[in-house]
C-alpha positions as MATLAB code, in Angstrom:
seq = 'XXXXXXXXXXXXXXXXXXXXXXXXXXXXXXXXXXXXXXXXXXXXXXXXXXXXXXXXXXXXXXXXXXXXXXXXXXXXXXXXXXXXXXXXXXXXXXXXXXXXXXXXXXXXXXXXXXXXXXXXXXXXXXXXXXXXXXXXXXXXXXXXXXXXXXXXXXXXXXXXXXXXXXXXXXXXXXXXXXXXXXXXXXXXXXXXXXXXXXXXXXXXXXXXXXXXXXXXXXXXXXXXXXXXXXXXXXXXXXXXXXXXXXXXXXXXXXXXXXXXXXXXXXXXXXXXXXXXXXXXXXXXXXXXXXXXXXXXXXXXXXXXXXXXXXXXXXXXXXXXXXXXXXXXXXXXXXXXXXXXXXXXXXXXXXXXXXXXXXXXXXXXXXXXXXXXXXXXXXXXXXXXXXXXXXXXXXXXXXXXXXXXXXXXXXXXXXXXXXXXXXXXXXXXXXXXXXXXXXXXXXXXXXXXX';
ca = [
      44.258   99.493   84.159;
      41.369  102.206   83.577;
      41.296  103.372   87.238;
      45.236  104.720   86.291;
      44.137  107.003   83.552;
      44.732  110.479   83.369;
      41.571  111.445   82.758;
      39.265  111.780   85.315;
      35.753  113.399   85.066;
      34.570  116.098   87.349;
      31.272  117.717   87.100;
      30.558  115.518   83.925;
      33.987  116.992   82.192;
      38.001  116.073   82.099;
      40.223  117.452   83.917;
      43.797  116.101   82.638;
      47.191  115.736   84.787;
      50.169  116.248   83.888;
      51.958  113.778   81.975;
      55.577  113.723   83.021;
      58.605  113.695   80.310;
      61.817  114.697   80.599;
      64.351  115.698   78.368;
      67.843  116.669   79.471;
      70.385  119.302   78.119;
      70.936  122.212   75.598;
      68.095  122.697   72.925;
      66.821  118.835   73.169;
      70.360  117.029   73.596;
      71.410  114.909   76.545;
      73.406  117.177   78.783;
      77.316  116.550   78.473;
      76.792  114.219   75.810;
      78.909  113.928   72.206;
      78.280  115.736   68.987;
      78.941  113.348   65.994;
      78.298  114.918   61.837;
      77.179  111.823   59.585;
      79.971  113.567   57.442;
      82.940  112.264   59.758;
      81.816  108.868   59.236;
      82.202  109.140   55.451;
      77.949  110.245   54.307;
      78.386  112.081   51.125;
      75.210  113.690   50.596;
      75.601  113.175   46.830;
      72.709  110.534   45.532;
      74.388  107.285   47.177;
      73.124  105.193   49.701;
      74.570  107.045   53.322;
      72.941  104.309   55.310;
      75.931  102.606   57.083;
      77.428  105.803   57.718;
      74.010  107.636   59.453;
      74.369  103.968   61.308;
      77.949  104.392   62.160;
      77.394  107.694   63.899;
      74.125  106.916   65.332;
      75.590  103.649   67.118;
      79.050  105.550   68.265;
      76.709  108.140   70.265;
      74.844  105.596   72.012;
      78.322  103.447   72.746;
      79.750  106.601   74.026;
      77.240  107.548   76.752;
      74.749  109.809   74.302;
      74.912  113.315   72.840;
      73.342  114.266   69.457;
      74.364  112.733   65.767;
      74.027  115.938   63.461;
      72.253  116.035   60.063;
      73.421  119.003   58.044;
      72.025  120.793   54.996;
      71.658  118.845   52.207;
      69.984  115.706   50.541;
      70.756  112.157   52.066;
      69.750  109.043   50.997;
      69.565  106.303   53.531;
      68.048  102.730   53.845;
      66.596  102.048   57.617;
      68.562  103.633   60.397;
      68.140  102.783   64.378;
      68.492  105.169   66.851;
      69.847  104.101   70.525;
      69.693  105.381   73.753;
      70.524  108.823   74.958;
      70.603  109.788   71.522;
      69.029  112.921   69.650;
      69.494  112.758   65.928;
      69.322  116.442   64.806;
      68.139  117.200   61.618;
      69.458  120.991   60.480;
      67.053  123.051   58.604;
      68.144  122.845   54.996;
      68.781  118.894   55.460;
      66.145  115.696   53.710;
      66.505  112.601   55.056;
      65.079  110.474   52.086;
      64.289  107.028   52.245;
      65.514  104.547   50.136;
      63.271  103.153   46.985;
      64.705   99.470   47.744;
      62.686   97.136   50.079;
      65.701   95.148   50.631;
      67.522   98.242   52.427;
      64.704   97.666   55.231;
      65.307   94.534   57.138;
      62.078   92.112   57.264;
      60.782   92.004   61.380;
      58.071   90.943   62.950;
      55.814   94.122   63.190;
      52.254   95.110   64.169;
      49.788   96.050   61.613;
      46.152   96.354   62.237;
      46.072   95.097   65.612;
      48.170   92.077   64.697;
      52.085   90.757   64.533;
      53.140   90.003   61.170;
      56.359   89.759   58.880;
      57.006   93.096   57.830;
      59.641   95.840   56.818;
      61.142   97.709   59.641;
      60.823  101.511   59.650;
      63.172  103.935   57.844;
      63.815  105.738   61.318;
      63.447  102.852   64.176;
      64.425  102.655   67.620;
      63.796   99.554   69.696;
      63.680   98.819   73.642;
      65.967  102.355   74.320;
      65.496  105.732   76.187;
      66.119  108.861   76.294;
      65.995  109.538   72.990;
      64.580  112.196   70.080;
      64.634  113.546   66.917;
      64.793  117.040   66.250;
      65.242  120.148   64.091;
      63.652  122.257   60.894;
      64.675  119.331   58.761;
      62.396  117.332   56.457;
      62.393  113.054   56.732;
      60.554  111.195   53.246;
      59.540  108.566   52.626;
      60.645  107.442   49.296;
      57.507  107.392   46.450;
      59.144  104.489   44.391;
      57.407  102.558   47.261;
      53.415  103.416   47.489;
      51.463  100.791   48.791;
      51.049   99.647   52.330;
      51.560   95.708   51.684;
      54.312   94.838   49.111;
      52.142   93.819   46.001;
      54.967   90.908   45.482;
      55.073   89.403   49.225;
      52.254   90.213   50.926;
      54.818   92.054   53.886;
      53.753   95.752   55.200;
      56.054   98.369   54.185;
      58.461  100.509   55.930;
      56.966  103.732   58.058;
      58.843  106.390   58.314;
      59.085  106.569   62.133;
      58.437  103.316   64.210;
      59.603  102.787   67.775;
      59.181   99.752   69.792;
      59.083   99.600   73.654;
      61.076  102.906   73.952;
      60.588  105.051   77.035;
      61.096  108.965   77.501;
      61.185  109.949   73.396;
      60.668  113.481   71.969;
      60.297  114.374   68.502;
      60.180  117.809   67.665;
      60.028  120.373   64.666;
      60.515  118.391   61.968;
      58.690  118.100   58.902;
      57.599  114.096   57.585;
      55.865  113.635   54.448;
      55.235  109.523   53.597;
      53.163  107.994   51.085;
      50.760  105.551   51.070;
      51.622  103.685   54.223;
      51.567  105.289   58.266;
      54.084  108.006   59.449;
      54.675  107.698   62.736;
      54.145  104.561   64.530;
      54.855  104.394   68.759;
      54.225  100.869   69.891;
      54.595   99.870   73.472;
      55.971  103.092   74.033;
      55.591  105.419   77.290;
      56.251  108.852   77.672;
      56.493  109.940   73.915;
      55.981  113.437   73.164;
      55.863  114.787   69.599;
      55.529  118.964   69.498;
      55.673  121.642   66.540;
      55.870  119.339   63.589;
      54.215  118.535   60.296;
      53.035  116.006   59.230;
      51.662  114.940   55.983;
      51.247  111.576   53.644;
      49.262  109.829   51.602;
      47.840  107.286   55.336;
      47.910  107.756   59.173;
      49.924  110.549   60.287;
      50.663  109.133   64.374;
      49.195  105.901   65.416;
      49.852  105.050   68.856;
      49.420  101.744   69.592;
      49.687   99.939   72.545;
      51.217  103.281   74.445;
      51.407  105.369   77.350;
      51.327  108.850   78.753;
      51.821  110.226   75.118;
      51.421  114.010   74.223;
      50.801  115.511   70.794;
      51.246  119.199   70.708;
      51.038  122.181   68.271;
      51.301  119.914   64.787;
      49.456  120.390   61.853;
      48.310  117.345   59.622;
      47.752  117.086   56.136;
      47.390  113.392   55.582;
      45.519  110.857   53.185;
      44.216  108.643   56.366;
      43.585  108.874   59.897;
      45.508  112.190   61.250;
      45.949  110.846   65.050;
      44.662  106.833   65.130;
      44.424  105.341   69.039;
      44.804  101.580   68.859;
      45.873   98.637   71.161;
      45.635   95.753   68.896;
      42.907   93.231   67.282;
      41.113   90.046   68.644;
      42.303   87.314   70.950;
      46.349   88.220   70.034;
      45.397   91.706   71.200;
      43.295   90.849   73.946;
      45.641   88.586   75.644;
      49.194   91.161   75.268;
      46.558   93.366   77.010;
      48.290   96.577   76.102;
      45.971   99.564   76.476;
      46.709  103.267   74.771;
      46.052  105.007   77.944;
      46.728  108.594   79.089;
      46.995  110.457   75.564;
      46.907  114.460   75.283;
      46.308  115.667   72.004;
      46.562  119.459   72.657;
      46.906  123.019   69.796;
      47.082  121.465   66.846;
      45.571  121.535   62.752;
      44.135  118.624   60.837;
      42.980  117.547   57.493;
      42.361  114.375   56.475;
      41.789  113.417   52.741;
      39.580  109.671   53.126;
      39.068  109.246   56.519;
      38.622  110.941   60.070;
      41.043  113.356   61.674;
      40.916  111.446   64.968;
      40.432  107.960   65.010;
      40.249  106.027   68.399;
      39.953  102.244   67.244;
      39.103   99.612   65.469;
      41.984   98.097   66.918;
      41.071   97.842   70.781;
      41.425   94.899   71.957;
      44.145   95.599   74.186;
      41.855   98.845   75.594;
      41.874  102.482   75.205;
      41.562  104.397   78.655;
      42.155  108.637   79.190;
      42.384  110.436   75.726;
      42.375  114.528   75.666;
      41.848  116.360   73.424;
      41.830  120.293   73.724;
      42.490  123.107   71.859;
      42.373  121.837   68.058;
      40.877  122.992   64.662;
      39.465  120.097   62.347;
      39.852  121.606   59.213;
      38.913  119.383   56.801;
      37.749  115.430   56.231;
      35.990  113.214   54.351;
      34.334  111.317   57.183;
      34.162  113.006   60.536;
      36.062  114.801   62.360;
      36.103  112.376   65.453;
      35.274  108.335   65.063;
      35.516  106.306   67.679;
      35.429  102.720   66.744;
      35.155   98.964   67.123;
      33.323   96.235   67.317;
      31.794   93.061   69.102;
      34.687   90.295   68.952;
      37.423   93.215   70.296;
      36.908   92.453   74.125;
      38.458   95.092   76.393;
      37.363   99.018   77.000;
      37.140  102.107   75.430;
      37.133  105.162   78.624;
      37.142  108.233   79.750;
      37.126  110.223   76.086;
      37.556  113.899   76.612;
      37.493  116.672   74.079;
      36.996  120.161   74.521;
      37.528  123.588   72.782;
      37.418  122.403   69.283;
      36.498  124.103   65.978;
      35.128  122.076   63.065;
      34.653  122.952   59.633;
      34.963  121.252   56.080;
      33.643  117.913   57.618;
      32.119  115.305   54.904;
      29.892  113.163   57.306;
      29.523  115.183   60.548;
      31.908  116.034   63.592;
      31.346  112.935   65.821;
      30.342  108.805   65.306;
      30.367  106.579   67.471;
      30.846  103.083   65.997;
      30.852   99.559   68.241;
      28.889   96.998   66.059;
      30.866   96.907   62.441;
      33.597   99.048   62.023;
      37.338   97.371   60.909;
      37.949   93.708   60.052;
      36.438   91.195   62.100;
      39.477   88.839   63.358;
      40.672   85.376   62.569;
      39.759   84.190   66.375;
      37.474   86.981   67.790;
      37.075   87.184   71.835;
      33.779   85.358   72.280;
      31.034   86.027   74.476;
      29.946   89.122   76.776;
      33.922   89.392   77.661;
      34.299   89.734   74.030;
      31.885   92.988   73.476;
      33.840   96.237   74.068;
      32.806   98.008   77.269;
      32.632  101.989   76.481;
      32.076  104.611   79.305;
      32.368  108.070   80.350;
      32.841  110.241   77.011;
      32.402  114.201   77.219;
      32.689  116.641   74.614;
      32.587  120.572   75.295;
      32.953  123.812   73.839;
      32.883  122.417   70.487;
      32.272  125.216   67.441;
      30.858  123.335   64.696;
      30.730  125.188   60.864;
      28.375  123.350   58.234;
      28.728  119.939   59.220;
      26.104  117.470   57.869;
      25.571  115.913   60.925;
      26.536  116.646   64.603;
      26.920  113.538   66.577;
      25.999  109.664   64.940;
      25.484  107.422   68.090;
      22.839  104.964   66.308;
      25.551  102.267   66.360;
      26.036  101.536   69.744;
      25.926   97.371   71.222;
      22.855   97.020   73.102;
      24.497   94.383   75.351;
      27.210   97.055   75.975;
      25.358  100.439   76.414;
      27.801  103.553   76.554;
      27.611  104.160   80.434;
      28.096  107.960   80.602;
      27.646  110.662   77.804;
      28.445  114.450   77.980;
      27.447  116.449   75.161;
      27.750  120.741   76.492;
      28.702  123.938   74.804;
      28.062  123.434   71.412;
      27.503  125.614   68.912;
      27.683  126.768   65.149;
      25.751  125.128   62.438;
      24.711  121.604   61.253;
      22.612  119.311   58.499;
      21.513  117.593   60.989;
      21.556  117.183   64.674;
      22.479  114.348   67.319;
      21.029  110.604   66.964;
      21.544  108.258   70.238;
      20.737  104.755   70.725;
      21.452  102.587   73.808;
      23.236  105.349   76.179;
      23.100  105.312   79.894;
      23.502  108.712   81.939;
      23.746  111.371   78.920;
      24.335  114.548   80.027;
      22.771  116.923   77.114;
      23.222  120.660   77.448;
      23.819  124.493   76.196;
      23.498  122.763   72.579;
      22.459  125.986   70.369;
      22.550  125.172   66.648;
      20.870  126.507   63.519;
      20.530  124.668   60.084;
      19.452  121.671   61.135;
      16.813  119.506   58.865;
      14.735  117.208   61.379;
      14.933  117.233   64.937;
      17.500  118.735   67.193;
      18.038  115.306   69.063;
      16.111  111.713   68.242;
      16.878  108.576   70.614;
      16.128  104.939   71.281;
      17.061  103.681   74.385;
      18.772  106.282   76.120;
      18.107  107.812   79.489;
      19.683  110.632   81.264;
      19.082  114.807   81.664;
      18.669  117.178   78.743;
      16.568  114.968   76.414;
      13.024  116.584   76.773;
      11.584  117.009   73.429;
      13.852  114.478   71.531;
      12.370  112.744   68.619;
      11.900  108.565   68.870;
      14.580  106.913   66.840;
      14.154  103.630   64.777;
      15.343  100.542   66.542;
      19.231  100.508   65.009;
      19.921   96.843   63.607;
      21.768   94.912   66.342;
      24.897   93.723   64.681;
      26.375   90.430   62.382;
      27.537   87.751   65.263;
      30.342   87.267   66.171;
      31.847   83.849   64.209;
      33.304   81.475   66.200;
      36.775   79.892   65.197;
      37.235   75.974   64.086;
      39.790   75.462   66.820;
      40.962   77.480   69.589;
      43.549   80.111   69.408;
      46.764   79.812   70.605;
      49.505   82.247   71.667;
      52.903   81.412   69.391;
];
């Protein structure tokens, strides 16, 4: 599955091809397709529940061949809605989609949350196992506040998102503006070719988490959010390991982030399904508590992390540093962990470049890398700007270190245990890192059901 990434390094950097969506007709809508108001099937903008009548129109375009279902100025208050295929659901600048404050208006399903398949409430927007189909326009989509927790304090069920699709193909969401609370915007799962452009995005948790997806773009959005911006995940221990659905072939491309208790981009905990061919280009990290970049996991997850490419960035505002690399303790160890060698994540070929760093406390954090799974392949070029302190490395085969020109720094420039490769002359010796808590072994073996 790794060899069909997008990424591919040349030289020691990414080069990124195109990832092909399509999506037909005038301004976003299916060409030839009908145009249905929520209005005509009775929504009455005027503090009542307009859920079966967003539902009526939604499920007459898709019955009808496709088109667009047309949300028009004004307030509307709606329990979980589905979108089908063929279908753009056009929010007009001036209209709110608000969720409702009532769990029981979102239907209980099994969903995914942290890497594993549980009873949960379905999204407020949702679209399940259809095509060719979007949301757009200057509208705004809330989540309701009346419901601010991620797990239902009474049942132990996740909440709604605001956006969750499920094994759709060929989706684009565009322009709008999404503001949740304390649980994840956006969720794609087992999605391909899902492109989300020009939108913001803000909320109390993860703005996008793309789980268990393919060829996904994120262009020109700005984040504002209370957890992860972007989070890359494929799901946790043997459950994830066996679906064996990889987030592979992610663009991340012109956008903004701040992030109020985490990092802006995430990539893990969650990976034991495998991560393969993220880009990133062209983005300002604006603000976090963390770091700007984490990528993340740890012994028990089984599968891959690949071919990680970022380049052109600016980073400022940064509580922890602009990169850490994390693959002995980060997220919850699982209920039946992959066991053995198979079960230690294998990480390889990561390059960052051109990266403008602004007062960050710490460049790069590498001390917490598996010695029985070095990182095979590092590129650190281009950087620049001013740091606390500078890049610690332990277990890394085949670094690539160069053009690195900052000021600021207490300590050495670059300190390293176990690490071989060009551009490390002068480096400092680094403590021996600790090696890790073991991986438990379950009382009896899993089982798939």
């Amino acid at each position: 599955m790794e060899r069909r990434a997008v990424l591919k390094l040349a030289g020691g950097l990414g080069v990124a091809g195109a990832v092909p969506l399509a999506w037909a007709g005038r301004d976003g809508a299916p060409a030839g397709g009908v145009s249905l108001d929520v209005r005509d099937f009775g929504a009455k903008g005027d503090g009542g529940k307009d859920t079966l009548a967003f539902q009526q129109a939604l499920d007459r375009c898709a019955m009808l061949g496709g088109g667009e279902v047309v949300v028009p100025p004004g307030t509307w208050l709606t329990g979980a809605i589905a979108i089908g295929s063929n279908t753009l659901l056009r929010v007009l600048e001036g209209a709110t989609i608000l969720g409702s404050p009532d769990l029981a208006d979102y239907p209980l399903r099994q969903v995914r949350w942290e890497g594993k398949f549980v009873k949960g409430h379905i999204g407020l927007i949702s679209a399940e196992n259809a095509e060719h189909l979007g949301i757009a326009g200057k509208g705004r989509i809330l989540g309701n506040p009346a419901i601010d927790t991620r797990i239902d304090r009474a049942t132990g069920n996740r909440n709604p998102a605001l956006i969750e699709l499920v094994s759709c193909r060929h989706v684009h969401v565009r322009e709008v503006f999404t503001r949740q609370n304390a649980m994840w915007s956006i969720h794609p799962i087992f999605c391909s070719d899902v492109r989300f452009s020009d939108m913001v995005i803000e909320g109390g948790a993860d703005g996008i988490d793309v789980d268990s997806c393919e060829r996904v773009v994120i262009e020109r959005c700005s984040f504002d959010t209370g957890d992860d911006c972007i989070a890359i995940k494929s799901g946790r221990g043997e459950e994830g390991n066996r679906i064996a659905r990889p987030a592979r072939d992610v663009h991340i491309s012109d956008c903004s982030f701040r992030d109020a208790h985490w990092a802006c981009i995430g990539i893990g905990s969650e990976t034991s399904g495998g991560i393969a061919g993220v880009l990133v280009e062209r983005c300002r990290f604006l603000g976090a508590k963390t770091h700007a970049v984490y990528i993340k996991s740890r012994p028990g997850r089984g599968a891959f992390i690949t071919d990680i490419v970022m380049r052109d960035v600016e980073v400022s505002d940064v509580g922890q540093g602009f990169l850490r690399l994390n693959f002995l303790s980060s997220g919850k160890q699982d209920e039946y962990p992959v066991q053995g060698l198979a079960g230690r994540p294998r990480v390889a070929r990561f390059a960052f470049s051109d990266v403008r760093v602004h007062g960050v406390p710490m460049l790069v954090d590498g001390r917490e890398i598996d010695p029985e799974r070095p990182l095979e392949g590092l590129v650190l070029a281009g950087i620049r700007g001013t740091c606390g302190k500078g890049i610690a490395l332990a277990h890394v085969r085949g670094a690539k270190l160069r053009d690195i020109a900052v000021t600021g720094q207490a300590g050495p420039l670059l300190s390293l245990f176990d690490v071989t490769g060009t551009g490390l002359a002068g480096a400092a010796p680094l403590e021996k890192p600790a090696p890790g808590a073991p991986v438990p072994v379950p009382a009896r073996p899993y089982r798939l059901g």
